[in-house]
TORPA-4810 file (N, C-alpha, C, O; in nm, 3 decimals):
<nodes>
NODE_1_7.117_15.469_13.842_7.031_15.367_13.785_7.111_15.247_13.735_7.068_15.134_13.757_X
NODE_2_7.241_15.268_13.661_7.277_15.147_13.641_7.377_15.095_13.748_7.378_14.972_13.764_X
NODE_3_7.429_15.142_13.795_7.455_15.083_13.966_7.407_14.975_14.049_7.456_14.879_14.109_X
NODE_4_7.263_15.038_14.028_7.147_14.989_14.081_7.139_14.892_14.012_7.140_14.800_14.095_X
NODE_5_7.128_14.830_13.873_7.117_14.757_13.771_7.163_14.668_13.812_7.099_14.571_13.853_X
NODE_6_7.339_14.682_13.812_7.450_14.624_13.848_7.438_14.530_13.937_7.461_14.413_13.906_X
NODE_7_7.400_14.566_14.059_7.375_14.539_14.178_7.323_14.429_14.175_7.375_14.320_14.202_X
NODE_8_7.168_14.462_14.127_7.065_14.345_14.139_7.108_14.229_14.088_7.101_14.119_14.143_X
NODE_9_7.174_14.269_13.926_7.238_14.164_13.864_7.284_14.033_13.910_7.246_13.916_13.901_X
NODE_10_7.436_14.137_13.993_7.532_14.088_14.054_7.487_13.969_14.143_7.540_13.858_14.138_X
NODE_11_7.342_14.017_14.259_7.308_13.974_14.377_7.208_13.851_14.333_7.213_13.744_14.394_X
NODE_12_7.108_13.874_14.213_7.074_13.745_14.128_7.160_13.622_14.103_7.135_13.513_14.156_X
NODE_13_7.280_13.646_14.004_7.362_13.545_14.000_7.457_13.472_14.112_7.514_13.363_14.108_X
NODE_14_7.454_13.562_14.203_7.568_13.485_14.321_7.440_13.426_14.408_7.454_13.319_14.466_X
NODE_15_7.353_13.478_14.414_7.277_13.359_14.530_7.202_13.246_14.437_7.172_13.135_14.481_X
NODE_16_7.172_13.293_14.286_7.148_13.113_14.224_7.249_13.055_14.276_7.231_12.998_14.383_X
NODE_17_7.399_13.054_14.208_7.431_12.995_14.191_7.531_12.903_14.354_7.608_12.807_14.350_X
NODE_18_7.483_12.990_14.483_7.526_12.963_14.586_7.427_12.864_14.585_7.474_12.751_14.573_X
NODE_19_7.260_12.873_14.597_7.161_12.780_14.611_7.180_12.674_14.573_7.161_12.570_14.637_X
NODE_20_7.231_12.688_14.430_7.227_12.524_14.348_7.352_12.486_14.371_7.388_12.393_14.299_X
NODE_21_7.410_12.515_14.426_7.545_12.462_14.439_7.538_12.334_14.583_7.575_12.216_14.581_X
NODE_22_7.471_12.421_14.705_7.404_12.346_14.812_7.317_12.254_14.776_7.285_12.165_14.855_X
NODE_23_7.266_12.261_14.652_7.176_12.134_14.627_7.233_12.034_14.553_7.155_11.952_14.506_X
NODE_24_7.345_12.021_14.533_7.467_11.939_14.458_7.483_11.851_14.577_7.496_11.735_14.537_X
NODE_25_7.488_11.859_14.699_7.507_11.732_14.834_7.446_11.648_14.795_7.495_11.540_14.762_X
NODE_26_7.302_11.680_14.789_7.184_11.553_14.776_7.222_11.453_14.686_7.203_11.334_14.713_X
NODE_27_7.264_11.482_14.600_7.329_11.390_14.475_7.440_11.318_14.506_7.439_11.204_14.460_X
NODE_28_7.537_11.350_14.572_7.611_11.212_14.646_7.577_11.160_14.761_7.614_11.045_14.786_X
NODE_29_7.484_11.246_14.875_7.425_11.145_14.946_7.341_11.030_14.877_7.394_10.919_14.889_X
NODE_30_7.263_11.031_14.832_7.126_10.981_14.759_7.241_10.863_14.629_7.217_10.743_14.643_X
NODE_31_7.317_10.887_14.554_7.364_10.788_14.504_7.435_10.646_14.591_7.438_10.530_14.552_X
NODE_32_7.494_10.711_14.740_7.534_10.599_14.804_7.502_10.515_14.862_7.553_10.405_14.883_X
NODE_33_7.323_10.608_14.926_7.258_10.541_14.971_7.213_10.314_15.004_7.165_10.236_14.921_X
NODE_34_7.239_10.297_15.090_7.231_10.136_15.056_7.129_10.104_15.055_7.117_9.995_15.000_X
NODE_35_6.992_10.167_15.107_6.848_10.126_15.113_6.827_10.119_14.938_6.798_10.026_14.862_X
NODE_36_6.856_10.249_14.918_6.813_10.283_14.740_6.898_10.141_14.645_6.852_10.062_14.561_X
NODE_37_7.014_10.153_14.694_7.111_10.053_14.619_7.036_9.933_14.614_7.000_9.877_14.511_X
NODE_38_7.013_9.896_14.731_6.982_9.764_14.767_6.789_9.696_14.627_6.717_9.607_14.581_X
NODE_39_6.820_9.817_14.638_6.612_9.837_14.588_6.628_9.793_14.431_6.569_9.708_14.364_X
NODE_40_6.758_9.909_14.389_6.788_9.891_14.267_6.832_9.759_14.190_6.857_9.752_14.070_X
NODE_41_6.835_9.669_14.270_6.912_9.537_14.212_6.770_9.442_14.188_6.752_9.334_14.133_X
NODE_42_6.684_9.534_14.252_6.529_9.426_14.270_6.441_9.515_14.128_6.337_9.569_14.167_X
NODE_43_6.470_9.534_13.981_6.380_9.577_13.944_6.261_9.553_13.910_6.206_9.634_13.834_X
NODE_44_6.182_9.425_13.962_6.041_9.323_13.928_5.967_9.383_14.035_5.859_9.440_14.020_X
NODE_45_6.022_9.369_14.132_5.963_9.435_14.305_5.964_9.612_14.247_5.856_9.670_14.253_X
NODE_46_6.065_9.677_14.203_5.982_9.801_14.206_5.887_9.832_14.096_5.825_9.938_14.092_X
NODE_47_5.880_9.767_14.035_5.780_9.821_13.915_5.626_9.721_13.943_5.522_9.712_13.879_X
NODE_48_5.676_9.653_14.076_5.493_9.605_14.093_5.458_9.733_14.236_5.487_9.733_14.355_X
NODE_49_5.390_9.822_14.157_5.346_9.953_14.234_5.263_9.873_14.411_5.246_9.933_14.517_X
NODE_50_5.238_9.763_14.386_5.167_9.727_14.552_5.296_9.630_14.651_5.262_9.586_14.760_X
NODE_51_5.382_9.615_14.621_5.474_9.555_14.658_5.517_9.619_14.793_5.466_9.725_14.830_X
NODE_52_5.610_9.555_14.865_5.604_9.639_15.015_5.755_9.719_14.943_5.787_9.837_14.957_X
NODE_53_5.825_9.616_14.867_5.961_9.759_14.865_5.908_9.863_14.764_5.959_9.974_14.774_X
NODE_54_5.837_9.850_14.692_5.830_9.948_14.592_5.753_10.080_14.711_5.779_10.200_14.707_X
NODE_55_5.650_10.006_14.816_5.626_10.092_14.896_5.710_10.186_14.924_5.715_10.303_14.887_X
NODE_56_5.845_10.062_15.066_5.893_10.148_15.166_5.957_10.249_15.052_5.971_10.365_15.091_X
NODE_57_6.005_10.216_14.891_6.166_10.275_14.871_6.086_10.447_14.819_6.138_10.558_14.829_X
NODE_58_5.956_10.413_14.769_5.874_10.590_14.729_5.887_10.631_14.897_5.956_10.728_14.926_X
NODE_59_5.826_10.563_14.995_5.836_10.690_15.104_5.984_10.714_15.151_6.000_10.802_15.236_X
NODE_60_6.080_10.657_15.113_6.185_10.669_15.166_6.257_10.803_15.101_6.337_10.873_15.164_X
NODE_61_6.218_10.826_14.976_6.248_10.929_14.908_6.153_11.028_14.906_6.172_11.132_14.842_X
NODE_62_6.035_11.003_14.982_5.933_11.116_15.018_6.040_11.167_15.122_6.106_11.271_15.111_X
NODE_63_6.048_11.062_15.238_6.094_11.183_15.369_6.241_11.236_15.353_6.287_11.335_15.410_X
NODE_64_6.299_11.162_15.275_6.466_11.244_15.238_6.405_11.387_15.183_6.461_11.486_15.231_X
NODE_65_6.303_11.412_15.093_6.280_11.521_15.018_6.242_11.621_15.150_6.304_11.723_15.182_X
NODE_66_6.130_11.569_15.214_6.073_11.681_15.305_6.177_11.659_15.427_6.112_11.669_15.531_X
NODE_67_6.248_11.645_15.442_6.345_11.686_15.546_6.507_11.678_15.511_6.589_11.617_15.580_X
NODE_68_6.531_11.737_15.416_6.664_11.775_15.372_6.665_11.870_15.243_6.748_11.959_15.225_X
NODE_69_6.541_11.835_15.142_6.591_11.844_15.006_6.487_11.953_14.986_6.402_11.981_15.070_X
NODE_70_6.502_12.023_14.846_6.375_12.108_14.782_6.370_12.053_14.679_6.285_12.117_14.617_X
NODE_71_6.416_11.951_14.595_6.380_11.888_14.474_6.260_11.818_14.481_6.229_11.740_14.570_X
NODE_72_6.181_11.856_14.365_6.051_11.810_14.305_6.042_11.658_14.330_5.966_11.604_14.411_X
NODE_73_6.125_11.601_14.252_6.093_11.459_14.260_6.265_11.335_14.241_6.372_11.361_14.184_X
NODE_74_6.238_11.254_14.289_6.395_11.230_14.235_6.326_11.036_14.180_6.229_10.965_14.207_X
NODE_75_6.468_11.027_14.083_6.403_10.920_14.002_6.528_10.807_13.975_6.641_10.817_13.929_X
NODE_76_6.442_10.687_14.032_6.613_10.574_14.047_6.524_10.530_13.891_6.403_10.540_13.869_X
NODE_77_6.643_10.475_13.793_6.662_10.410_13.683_6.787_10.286_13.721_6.866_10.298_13.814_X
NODE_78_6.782_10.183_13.637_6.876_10.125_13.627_6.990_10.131_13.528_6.983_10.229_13.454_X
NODE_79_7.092_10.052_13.508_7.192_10.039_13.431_7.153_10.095_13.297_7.220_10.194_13.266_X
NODE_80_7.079_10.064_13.224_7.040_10.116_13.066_6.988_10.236_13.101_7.047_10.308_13.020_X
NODE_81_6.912_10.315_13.169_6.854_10.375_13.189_6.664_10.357_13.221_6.571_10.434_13.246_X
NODE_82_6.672_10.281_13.211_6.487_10.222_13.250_6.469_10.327_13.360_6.566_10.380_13.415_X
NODE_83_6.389_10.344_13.379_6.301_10.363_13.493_6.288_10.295_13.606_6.255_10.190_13.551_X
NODE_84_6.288_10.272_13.705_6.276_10.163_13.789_6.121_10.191_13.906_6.019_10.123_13.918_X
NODE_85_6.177_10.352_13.994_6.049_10.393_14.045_6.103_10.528_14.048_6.221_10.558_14.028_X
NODE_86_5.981_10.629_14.081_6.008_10.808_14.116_5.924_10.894_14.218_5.817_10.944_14.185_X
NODE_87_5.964_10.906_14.312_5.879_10.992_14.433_5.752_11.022_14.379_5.670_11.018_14.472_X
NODE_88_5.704_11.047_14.284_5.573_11.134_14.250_5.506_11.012_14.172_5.387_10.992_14.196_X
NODE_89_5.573_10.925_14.076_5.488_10.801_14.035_5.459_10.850_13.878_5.413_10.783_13.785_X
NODE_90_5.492_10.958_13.881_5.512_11.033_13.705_5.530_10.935_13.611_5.466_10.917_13.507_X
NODE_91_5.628_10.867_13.657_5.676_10.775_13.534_5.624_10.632_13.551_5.556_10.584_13.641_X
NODE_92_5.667_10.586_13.455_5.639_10.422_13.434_5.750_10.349_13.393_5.845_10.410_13.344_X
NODE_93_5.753_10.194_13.407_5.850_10.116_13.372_5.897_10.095_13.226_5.981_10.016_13.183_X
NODE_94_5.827_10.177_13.169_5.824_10.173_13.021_5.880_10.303_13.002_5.903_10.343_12.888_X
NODE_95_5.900_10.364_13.092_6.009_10.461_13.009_6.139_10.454_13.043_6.186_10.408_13.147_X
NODE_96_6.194_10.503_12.954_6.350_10.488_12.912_6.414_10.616_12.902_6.372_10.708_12.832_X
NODE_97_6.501_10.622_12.964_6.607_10.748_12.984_6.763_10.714_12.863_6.879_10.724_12.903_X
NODE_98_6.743_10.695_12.791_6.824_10.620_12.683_6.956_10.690_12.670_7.065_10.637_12.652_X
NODE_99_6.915_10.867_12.686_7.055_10.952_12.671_7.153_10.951_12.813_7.273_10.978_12.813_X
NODE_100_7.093_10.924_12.905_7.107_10.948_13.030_7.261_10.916_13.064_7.355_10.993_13.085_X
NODE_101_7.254_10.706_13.064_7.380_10.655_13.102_7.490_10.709_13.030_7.589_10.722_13.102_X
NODE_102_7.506_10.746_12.908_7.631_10.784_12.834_7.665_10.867_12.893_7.779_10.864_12.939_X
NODE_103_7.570_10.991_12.917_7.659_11.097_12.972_7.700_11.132_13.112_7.763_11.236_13.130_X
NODE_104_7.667_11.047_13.225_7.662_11.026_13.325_7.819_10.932_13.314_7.918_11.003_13.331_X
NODE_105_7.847_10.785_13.287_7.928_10.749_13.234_8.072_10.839_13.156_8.192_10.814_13.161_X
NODE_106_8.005_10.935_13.095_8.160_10.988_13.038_8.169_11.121_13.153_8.247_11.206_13.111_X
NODE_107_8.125_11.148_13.248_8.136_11.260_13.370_8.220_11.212_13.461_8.249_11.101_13.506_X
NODE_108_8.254_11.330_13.478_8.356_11.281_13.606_8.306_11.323_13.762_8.341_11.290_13.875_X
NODE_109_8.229_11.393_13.719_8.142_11.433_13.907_7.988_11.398_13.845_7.954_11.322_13.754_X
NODE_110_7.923_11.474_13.919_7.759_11.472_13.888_7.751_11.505_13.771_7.849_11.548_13.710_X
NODE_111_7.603_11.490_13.705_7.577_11.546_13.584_7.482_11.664_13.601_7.408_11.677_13.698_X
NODE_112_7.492_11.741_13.507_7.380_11.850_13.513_7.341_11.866_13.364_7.389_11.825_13.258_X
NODE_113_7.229_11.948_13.398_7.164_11.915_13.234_6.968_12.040_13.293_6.914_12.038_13.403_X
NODE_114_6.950_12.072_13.243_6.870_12.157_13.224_6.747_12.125_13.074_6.750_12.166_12.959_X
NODE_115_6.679_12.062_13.125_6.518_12.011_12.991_6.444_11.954_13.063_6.401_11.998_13.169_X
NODE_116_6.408_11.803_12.994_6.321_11.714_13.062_6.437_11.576_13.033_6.537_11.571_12.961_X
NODE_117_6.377_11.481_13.117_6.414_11.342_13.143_6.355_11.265_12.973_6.422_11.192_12.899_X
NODE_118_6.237_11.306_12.957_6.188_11.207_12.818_6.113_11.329_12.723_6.040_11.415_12.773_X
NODE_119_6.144_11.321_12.581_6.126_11.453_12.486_5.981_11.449_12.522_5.937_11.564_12.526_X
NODE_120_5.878_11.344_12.554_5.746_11.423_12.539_5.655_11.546_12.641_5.548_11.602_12.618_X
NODE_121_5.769_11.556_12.781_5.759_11.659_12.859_5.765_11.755_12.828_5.836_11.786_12.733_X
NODE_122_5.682_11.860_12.910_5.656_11.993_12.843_5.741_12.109_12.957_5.764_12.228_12.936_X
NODE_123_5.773_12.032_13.071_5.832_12.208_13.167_5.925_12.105_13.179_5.909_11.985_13.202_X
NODE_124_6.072_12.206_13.152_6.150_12.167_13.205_6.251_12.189_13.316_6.258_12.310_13.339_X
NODE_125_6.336_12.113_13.399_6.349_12.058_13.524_6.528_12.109_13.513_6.610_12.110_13.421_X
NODE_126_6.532_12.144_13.650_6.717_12.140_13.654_6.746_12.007_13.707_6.736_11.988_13.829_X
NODE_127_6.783_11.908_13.625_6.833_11.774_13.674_7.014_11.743_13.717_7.122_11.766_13.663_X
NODE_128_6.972_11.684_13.832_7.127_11.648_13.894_7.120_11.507_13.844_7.006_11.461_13.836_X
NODE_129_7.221_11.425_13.807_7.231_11.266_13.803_7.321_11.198_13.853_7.419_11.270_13.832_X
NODE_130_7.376_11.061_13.934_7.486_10.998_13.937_7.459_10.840_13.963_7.368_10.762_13.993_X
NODE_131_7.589_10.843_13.932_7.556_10.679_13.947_7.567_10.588_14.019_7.677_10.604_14.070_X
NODE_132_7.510_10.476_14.068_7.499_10.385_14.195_7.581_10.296_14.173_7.548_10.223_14.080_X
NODE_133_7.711_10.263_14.238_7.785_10.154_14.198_7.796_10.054_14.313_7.748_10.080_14.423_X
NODE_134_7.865_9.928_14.286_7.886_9.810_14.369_7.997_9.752_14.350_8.004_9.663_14.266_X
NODE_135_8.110_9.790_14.425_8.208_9.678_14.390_8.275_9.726_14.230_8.355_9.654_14.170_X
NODE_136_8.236_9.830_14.188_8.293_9.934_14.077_8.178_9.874_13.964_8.209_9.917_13.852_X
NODE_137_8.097_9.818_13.961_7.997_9.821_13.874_7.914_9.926_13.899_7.927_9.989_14.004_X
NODE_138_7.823_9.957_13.811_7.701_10.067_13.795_7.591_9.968_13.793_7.574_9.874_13.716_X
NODE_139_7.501_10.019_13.920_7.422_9.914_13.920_7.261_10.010_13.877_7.151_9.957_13.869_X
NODE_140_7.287_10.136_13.857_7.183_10.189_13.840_7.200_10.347_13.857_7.316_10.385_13.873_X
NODE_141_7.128_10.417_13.857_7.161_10.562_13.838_6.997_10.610_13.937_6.896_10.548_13.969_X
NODE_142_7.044_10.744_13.954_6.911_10.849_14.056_6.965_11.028_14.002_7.068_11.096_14.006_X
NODE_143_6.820_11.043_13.952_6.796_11.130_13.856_6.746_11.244_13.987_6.654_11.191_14.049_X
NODE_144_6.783_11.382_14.043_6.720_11.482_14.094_6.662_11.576_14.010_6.737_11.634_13.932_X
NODE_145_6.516_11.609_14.010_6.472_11.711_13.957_6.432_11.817_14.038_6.357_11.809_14.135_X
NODE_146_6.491_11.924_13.991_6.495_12.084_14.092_6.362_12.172_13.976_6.364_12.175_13.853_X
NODE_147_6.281_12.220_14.052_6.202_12.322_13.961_6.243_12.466_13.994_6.217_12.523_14.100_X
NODE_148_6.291_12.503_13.920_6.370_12.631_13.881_6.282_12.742_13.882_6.309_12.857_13.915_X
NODE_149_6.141_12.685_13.830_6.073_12.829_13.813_6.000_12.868_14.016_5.964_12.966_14.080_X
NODE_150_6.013_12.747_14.035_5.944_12.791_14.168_6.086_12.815_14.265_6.075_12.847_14.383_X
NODE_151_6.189_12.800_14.215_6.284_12.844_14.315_6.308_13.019_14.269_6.347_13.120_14.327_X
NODE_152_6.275_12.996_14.173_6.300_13.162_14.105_6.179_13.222_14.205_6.235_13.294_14.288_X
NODE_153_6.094_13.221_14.218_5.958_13.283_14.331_6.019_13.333_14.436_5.969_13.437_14.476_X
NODE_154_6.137_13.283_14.510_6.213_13.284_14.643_6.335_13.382_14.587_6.357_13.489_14.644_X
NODE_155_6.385_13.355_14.513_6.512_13.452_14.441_6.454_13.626_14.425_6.496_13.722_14.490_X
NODE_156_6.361_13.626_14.333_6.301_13.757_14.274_6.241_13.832_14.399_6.228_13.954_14.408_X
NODE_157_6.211_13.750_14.480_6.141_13.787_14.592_6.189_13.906_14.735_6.142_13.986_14.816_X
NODE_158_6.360_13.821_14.674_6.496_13.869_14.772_6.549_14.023_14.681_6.594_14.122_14.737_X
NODE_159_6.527_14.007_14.515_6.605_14.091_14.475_6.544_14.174_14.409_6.594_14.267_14.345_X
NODE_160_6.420_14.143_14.421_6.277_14.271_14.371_6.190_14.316_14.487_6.071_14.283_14.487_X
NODE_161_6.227_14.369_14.560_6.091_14.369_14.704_5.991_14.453_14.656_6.052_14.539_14.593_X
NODE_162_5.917_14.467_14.653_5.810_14.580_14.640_5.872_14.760_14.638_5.952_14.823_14.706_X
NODE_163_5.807_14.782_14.552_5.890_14.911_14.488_5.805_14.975_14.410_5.706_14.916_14.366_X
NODE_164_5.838_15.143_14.373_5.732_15.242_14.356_5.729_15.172_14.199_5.833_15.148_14.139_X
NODE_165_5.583_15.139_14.137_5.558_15.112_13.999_5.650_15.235_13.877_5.679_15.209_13.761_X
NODE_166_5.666_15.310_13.920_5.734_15.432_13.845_5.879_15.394_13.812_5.927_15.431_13.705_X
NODE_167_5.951_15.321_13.901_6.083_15.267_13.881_6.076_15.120_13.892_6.097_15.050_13.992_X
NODE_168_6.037_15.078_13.746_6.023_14.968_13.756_6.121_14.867_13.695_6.163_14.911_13.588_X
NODE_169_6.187_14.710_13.735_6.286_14.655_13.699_6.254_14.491_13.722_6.208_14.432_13.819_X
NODE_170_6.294_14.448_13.599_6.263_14.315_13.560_6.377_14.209_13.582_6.469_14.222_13.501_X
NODE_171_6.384_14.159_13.628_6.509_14.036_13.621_6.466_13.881_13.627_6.366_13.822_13.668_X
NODE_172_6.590_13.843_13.564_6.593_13.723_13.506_6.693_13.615_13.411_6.767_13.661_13.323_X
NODE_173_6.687_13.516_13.432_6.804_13.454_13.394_6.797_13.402_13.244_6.705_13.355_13.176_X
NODE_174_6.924_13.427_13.221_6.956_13.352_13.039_7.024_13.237_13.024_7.065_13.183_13.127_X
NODE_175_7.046_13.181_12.908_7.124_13.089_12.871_7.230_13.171_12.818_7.238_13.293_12.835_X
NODE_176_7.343_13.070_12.728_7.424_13.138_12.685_7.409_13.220_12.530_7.463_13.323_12.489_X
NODE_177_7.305_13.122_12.464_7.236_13.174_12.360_7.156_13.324_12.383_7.104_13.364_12.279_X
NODE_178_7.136_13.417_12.504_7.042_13.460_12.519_6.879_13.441_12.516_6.789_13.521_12.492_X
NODE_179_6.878_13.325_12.543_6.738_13.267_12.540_6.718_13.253_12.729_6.793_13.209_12.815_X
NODE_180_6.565_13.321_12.736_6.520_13.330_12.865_6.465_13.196_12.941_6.382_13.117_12.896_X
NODE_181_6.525_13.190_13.057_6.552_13.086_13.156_6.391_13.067_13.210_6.306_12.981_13.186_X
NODE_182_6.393_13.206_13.305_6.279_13.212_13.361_6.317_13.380_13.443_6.432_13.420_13.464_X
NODE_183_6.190_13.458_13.477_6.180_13.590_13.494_6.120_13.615_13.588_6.055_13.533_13.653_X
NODE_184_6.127_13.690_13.604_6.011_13.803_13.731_5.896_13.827_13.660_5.795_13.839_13.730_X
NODE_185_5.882_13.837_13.554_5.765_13.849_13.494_5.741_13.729_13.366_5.799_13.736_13.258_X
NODE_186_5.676_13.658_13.390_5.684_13.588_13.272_5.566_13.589_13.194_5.543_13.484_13.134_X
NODE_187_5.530_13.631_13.188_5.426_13.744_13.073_5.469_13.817_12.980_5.457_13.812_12.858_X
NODE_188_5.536_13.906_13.069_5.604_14.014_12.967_5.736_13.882_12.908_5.755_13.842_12.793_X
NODE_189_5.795_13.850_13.009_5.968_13.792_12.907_5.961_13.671_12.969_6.000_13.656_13.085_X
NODE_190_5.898_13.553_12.879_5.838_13.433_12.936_5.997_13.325_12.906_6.104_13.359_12.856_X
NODE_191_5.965_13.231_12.943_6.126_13.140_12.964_6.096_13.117_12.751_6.007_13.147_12.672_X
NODE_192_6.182_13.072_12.745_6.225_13.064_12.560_6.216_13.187_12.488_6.175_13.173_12.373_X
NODE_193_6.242_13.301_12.524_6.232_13.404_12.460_6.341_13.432_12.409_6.408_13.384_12.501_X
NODE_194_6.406_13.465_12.350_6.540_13.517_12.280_6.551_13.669_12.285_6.472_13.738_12.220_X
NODE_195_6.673_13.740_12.383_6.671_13.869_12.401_6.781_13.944_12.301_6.898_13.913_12.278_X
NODE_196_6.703_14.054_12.250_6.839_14.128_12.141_6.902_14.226_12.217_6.857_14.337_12.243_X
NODE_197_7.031_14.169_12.259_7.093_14.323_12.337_7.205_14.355_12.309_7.287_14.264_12.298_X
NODE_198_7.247_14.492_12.290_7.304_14.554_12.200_7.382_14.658_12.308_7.310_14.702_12.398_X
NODE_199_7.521_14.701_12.307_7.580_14.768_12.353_7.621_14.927_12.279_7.689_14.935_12.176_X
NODE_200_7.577_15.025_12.339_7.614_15.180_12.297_7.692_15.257_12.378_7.659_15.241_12.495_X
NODE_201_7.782_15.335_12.363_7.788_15.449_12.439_7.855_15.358_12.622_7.850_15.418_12.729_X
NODE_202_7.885_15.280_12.615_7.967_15.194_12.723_7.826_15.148_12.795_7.861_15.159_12.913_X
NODE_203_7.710_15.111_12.799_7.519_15.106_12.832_7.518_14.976_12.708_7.556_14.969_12.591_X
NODE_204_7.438_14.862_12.828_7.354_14.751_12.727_7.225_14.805_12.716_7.183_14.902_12.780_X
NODE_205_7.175_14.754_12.650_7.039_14.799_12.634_6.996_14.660_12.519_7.050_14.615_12.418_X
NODE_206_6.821_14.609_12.628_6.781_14.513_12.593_6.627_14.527_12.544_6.531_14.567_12.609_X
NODE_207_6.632_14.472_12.381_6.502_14.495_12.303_6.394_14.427_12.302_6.390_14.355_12.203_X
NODE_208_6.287_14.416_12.380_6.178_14.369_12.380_6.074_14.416_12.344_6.026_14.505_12.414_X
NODE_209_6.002_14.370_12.219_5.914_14.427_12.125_6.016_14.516_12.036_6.123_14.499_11.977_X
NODE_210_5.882_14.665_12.070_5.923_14.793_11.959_6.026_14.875_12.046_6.095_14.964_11.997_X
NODE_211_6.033_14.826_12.229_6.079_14.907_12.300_6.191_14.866_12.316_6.200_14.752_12.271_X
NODE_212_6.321_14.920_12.376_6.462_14.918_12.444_6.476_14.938_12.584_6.454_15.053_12.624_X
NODE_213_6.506_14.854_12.664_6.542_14.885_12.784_6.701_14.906_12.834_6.785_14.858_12.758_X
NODE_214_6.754_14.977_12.964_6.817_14.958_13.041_6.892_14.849_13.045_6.807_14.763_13.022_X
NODE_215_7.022_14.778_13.063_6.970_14.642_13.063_7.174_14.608_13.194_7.271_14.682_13.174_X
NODE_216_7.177_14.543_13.254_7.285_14.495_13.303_7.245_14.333_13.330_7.144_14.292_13.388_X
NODE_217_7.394_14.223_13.245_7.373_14.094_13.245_7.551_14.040_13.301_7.659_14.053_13.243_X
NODE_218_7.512_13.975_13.446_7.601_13.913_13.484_7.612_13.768_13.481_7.515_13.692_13.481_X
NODE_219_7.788_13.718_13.476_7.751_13.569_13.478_7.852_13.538_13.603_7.900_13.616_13.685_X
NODE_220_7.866_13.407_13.589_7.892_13.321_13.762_8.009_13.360_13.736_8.101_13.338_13.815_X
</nodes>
């Protein structure tokens, strides 16, 4: 049984983190891009939603998505962080990504970051970021948002197949705090949960509710 544990563990964490690792390309293709670049220097044209570039530059990041990418939505801002335009139209020119440039700016590759883009969002997004330069200026930045919980659907899918209800096993990812990512069940152990797990006898064992489980936790 804990073998078995082991296993699943093991086979959870190495194919996240193979997945998201492949989705790290998109983020330097998509920053060098010259169509996007070119768009970014026009921010009056993208924020008038009937305009022909504000058109072409949303479908241009429609068909990069459906024929290369699995990210939700991806989002050009400029230099301060404004907003400029975003595949899905979510946002507006009035919002501001204010934390964004600093830390993008003090990075030395991509950025990563795990919440939302603006505090009043409620699900949050695995975001890639980098920055668009010209001639060594930053002329603007492109925000990738990955939804984690629907890539988890495809993960659990590989490392839970259907199995007798009698031997039953839950998996799912943590932070470093032990606070829950997202699960196989998120009912029972929903994402923000905080897990108490406690080591005996050389056996973790993880407390949810009044009960104790089984428990094996691997990291990358």
């Amino acid at each position: 049984m804990v073998q078995n544990l082991e296993t699943k563990a093991q086979n959870t964490i190495d194919i996240l983190v193979r997945n998201l690792f492949e989705r790290t390309a998109d983020i330097g293709f998509l920053s060098t891009d010259q169509e996007l670049l070119a768009a970014a220097k026009l921010p009056d044209q993208l924020h008038n939603a009937d305009s022909r570039l504000a058109a072409d530059t949303r479908a241009r990041l429609h068909n990069y998505v459906a024929k290369y990418s699995v990210y939700q939505n991806v989002v050009l801002l400029d230099a301060k962080g404004r907003v400029l335009i975003d595949r899905l139209g979510h946002y507006s020119p009035a919002d501001t990504v204010d934390w964004l440039p600093g830390k993008i700016n003090a990075a030395t590759a991509y950025f990563e970051h795990y919440g939302t883009l603006l505090p009043q969002e409620q699900v949050n997004s695995l975001i890639y970021a980098w920055k668009m330069e010209e001639a060594g200026k930053v002329v603007g930045f492109v925000a990738l948002l990955f939804n984690l919980q629907e890539e988890s659907k495809a993960l659990f899918a590989r490392i839970l197949p259907e199995q007798d209800q009698s031997n039953w096993t839950l998996c799912g990812v943590i932070d470093a705090s032990n606070q829950v990512v997202f699960s196989s069940d998120e009912e029972f152990l929903g994402a923000g949960k905080t897990l108490k797990v406690k080591e005996r006898d050389g056996l973790l064992t993880c407390q949810i509710g009044p009960t104790s489980y089984l428990t094996s936790i691997k990291t990358p």
